[in-house]
RODO-2510 file (C-alpha; in nm, 4 decimals, decimal comma):
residues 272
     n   res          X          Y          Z
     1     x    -2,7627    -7,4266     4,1837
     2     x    -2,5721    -7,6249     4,4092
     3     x    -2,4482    -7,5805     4,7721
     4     x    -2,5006    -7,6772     5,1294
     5     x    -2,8032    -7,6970     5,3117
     6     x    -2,7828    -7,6503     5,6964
     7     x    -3,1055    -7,8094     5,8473
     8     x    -3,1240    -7,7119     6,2636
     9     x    -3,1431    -8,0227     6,4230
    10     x    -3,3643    -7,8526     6,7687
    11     x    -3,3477    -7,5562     6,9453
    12     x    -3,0498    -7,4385     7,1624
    13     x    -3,0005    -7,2541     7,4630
    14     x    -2,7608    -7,0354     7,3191
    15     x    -2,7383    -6,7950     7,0494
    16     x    -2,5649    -6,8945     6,7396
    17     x    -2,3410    -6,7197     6,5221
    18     x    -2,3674    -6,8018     6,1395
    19     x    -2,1316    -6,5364     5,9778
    20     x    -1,9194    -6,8505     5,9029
    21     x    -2,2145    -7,0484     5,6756
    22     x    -2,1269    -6,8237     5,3559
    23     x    -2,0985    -6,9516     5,0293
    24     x    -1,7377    -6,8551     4,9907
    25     x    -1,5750    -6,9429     5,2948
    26     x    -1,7375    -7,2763     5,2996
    27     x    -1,6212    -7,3415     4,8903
    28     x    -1,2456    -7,3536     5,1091
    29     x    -1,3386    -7,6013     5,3700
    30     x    -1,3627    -7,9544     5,3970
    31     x    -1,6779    -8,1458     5,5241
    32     x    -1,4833    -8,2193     5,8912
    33     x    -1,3806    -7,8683     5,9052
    34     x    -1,7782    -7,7476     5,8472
    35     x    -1,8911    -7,9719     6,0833
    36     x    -1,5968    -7,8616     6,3524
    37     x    -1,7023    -7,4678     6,2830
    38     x    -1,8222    -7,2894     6,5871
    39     x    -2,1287    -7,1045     6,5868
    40     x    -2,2480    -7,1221     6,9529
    41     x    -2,2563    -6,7748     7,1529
    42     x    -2,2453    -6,8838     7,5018
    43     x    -2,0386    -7,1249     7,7210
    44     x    -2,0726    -7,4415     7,5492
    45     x    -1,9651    -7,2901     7,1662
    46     x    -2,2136    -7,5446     6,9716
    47     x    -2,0347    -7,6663     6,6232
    48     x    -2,1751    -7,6957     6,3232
    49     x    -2,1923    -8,0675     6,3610
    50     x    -2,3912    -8,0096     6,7146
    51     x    -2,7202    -7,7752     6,6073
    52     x    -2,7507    -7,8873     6,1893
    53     x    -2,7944    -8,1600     5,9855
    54     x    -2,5168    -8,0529     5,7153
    55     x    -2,6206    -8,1863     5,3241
    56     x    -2,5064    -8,1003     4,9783
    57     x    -2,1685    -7,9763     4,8279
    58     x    -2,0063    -7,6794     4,7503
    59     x    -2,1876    -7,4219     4,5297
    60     x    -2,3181    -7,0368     4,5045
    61     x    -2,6233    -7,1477     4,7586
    62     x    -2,6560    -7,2054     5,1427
    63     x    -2,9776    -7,2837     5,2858
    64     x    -3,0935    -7,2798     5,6305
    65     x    -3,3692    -7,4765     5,7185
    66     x    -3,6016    -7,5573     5,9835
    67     x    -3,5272    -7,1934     6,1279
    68     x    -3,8753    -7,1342     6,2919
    69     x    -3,7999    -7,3624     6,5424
    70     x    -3,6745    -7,1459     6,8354
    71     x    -3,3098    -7,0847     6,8211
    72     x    -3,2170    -6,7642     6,7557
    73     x    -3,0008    -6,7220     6,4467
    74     x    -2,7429    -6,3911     6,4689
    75     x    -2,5215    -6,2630     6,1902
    76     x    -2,7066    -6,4702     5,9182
    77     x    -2,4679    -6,3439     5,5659
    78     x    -2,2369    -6,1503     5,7705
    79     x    -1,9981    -6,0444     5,5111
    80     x    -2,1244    -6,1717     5,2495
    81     x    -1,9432    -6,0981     4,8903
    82     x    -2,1557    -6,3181     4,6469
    83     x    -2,3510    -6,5837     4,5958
    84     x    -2,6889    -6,6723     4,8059
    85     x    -2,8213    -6,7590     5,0969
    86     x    -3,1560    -6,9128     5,1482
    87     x    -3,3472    -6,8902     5,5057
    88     x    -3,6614    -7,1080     5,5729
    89     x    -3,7507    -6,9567     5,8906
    90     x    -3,6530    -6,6197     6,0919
    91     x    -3,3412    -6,5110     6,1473
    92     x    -3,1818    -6,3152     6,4670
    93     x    -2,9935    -5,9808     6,4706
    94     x    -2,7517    -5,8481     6,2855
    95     x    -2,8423    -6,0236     5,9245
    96     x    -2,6410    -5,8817     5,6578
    97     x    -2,4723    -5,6871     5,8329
    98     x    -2,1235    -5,5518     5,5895
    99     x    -2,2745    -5,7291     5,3316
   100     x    -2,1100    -5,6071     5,0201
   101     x    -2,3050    -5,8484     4,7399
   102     x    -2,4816    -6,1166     4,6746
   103     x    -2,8388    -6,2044     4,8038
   104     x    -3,0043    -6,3291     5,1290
   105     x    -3,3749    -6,4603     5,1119
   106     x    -3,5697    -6,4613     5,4099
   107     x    -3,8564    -6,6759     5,4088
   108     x    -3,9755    -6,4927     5,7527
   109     x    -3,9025    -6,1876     6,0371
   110     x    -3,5575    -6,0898     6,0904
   111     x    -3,4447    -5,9559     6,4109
   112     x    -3,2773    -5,6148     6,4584
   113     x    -2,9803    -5,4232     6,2706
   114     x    -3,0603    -5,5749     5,9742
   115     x    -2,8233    -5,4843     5,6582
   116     x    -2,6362    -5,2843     5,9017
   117     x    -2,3483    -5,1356     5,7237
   118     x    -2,4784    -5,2756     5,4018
   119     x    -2,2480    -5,1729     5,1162
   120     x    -2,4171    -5,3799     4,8499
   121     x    -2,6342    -5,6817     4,7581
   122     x    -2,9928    -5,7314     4,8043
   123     x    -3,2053    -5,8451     5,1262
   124     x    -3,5537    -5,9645     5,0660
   125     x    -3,7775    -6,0341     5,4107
   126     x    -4,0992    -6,1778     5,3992
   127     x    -4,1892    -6,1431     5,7074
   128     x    -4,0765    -5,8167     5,9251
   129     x    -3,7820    -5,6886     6,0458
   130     x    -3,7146    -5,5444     6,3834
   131     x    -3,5883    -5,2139     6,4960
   132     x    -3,2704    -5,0327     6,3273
   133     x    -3,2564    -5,2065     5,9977
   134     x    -3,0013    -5,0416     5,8060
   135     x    -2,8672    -4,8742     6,0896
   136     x    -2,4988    -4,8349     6,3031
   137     x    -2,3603    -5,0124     6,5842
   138     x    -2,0840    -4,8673     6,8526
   139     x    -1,8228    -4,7791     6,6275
   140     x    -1,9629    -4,7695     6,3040
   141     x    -1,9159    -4,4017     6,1228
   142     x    -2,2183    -4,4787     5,8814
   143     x    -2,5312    -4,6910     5,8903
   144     x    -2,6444    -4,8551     5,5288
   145     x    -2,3943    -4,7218     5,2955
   146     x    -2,5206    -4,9581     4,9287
   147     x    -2,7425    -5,2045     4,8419
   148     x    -3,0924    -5,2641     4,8291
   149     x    -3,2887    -5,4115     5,1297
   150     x    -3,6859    -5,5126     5,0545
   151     x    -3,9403    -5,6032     5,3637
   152     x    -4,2834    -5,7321     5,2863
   153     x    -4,4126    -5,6567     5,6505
   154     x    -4,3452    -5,3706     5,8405
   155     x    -4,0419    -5,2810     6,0450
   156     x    -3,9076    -5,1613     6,3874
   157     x    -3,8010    -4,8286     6,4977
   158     x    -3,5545    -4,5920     6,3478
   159     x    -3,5181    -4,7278     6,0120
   160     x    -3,1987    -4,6056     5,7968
   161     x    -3,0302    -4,4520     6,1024
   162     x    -2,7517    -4,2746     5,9776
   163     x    -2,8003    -4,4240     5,6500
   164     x    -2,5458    -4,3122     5,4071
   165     x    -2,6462    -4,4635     5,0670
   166     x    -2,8595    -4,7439     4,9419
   167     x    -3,2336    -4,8225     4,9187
   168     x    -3,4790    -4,9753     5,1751
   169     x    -3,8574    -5,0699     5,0614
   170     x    -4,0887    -5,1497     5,3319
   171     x    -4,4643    -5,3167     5,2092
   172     x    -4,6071    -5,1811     5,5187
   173     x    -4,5387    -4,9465     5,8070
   174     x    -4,1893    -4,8112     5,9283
   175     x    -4,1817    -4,7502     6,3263
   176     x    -4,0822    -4,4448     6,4965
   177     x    -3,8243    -4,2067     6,3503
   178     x    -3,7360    -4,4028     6,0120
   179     x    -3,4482    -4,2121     5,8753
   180     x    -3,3031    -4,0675     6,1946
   181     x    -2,9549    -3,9385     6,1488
   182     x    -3,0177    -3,9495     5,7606
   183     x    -2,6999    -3,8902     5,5313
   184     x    -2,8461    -4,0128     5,2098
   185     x    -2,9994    -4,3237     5,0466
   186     x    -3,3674    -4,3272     4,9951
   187     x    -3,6428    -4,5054     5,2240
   188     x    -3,9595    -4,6018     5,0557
   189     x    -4,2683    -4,6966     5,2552
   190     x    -4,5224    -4,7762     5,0523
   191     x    -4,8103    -4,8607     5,4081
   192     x    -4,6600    -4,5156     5,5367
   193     x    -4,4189    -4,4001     5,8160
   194     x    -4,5047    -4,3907     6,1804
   195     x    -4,4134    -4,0913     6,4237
   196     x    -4,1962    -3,8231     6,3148
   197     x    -3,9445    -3,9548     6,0700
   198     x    -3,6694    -3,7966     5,9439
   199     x    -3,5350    -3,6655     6,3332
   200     x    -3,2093    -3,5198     6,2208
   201     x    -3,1685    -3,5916     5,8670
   202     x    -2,9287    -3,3864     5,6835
   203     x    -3,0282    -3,5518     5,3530
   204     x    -3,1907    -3,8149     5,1479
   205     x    -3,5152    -3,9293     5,0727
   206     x    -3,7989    -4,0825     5,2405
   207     x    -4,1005    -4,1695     5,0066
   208     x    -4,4201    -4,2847     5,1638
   209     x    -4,8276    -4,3083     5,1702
   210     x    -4,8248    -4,0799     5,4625
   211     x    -4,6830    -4,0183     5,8139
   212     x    -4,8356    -4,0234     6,1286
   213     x    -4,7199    -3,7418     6,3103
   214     x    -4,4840    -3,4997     6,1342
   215     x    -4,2051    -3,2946     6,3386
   216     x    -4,2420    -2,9236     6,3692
   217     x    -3,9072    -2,8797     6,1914
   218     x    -4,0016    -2,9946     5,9082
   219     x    -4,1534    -2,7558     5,6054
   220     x    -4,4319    -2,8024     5,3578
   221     x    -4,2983    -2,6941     5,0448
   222     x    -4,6057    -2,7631     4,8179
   223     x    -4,7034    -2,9966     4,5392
   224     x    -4,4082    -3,1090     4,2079
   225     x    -4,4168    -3,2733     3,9299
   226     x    -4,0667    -3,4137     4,0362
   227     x    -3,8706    -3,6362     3,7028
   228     x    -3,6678    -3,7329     3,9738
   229     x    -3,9284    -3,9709     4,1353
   230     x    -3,9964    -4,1170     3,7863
   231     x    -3,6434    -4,1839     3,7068
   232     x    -3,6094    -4,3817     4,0721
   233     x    -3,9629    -4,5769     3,9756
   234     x    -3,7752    -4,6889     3,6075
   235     x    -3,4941    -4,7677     3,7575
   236     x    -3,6081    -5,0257     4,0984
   237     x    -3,8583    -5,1460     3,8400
   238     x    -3,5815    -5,2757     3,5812
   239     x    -3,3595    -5,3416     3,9026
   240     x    -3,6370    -5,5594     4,0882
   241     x    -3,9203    -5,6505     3,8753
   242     x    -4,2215    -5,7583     4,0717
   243     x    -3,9968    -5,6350     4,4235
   244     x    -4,0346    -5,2789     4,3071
   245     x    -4,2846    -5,0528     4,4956
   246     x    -4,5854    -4,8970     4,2838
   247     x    -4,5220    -4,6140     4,1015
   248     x    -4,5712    -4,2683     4,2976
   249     x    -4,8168    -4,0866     4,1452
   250     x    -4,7397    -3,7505     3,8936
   251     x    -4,7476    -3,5016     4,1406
   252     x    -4,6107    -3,5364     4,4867
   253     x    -4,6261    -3,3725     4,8257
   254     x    -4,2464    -3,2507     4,9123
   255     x    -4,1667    -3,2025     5,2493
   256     x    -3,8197    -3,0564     5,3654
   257     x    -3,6166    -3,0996     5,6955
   258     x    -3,4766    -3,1595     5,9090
   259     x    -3,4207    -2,7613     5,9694
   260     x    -3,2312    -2,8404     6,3024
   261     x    -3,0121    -2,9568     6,1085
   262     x    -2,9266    -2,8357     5,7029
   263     x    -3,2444    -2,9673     5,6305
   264     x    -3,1013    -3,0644     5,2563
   265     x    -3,3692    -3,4313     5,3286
   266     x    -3,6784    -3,4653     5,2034
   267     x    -4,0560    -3,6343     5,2878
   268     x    -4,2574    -3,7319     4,9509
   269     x    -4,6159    -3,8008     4,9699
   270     x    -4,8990    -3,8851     4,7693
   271     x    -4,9819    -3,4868     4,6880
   272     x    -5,3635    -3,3826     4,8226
***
């Protein structure tokens, strides 16, 4: 596959912006006009030109490189429609965010509000990701709303806040309150979920290992054979291959809540 490859020359001062460095918009640009784009956050605006060494050609691939080396990179496939973009490195806050396809590897931790408002596409971390992933910003009527979002490591605090649609996997541990504000979409924790999850879900799923501390609002509703669980396992298995969690076993725990709220969501555990 061809395409650019955007290798950070040291680290800056400032924050830089990359929700310009996608596949698409780049395809209309010139190799002047790349090199002129402005990606610095504070005073001095950095270009392109200033903070990368810029190699390649127009294709379906960007890659970042050199990313571990201290700057902080924010709004890393901003927007992106198609195509792919490659990170060697960690990325800042906001990755993903209105993503609506396409793919963005992260060979490291991303920062927070990743996938935020994440309509569709897939997200595969590494490394971990920081608090909010999937969740809103000031403004925003909906949190993750599509797509598919998989973190080898663990993640930050309230996971899938206000998540509408869409599917998170997390290798290890979510933080506090994963699926706060839940509207839908599923969560799937396969090292568990930390302190009570779930705080104010009206629906969806969260599937886990087990959760550290459970809220008082939500109700034990006893052991299932649920087809529903097998039908999600067939289906991220055929969607991800090897990315797809293990299988949940036959019967599962099924926990309902939030009853402050409708309490329509759901907890699934390993049943005991």
């Amino acid at each position: 596959m061809s395409g650019y490859t955007f290798r950070l020359k040291a680290p800056s001062a400032e924050r830089l912006d990359l929700s310009a460095l996608t596949p698409d918009n780049l395809a209309k640009l010139g190799n002047h006009e790349i090199s002129s784009l402005k990606v610095g956050m504070g005073r001095t605006a950095l270009a392109v030109g200033e903070a990368f060494d810029v190699s390649g050609s127009a294709g379906d691939t960007v890659t970042i490189d050199n990313a571990a080396s201290g700057a902080i990179l924010d709004f890393v496939g901003a927007g992106l429609t198609a195509g792919t973009i490659r990170v060697n490195g960690n990325v800042g806050a906001y990755a993903g965010r209105k993503m609506t396809g396409g793919k963005i590897e992260i060979n490291g931790n991303a920062g927070n509000f990743l996938a935020s408002c994440l309509s569709g596409g897939l997200i595969h971390v590494k490394g971990n990701a920081g608090n909010n992933l999937g969740g809103i910003l000031a403004g925003d009527r909906f949190g993750m709303i599509g797509g598919i979002v998989v973190v080898e490591g663990n993640v930050g605090a309230r996971t899938g806040d206000k998540m509408r649609r869409g599917t998170v996997i997390v290798r290890g541990k979510t933080g506090e309150a994963a699926g706060s504000r839940m509207i839908g979409g599923t969560i799937w924790a396969e090292g568990g979920f930390g302190p009570v999850p779930g705080l104010m879900m009206r629906r969806g799923t969260l599937i886990g290992s087990g959760v550290e501390r459970l809220l008082p609002t939500f109700v034990d509703c006893g052991n299932h054979d649920l087809v529903i669980v097998r039908v999600l396992n067939r289906y991220l298995k055929k969607t991800l291959g090897d990315l797809a969690p293990k299988p949940m076993p036959l019967f599962v725990q099924r926990i309902a809540g939030d009853m402050s709220t409708i309490g329509k969501g759901e907890i699934l555990l390993p049943a005991t």
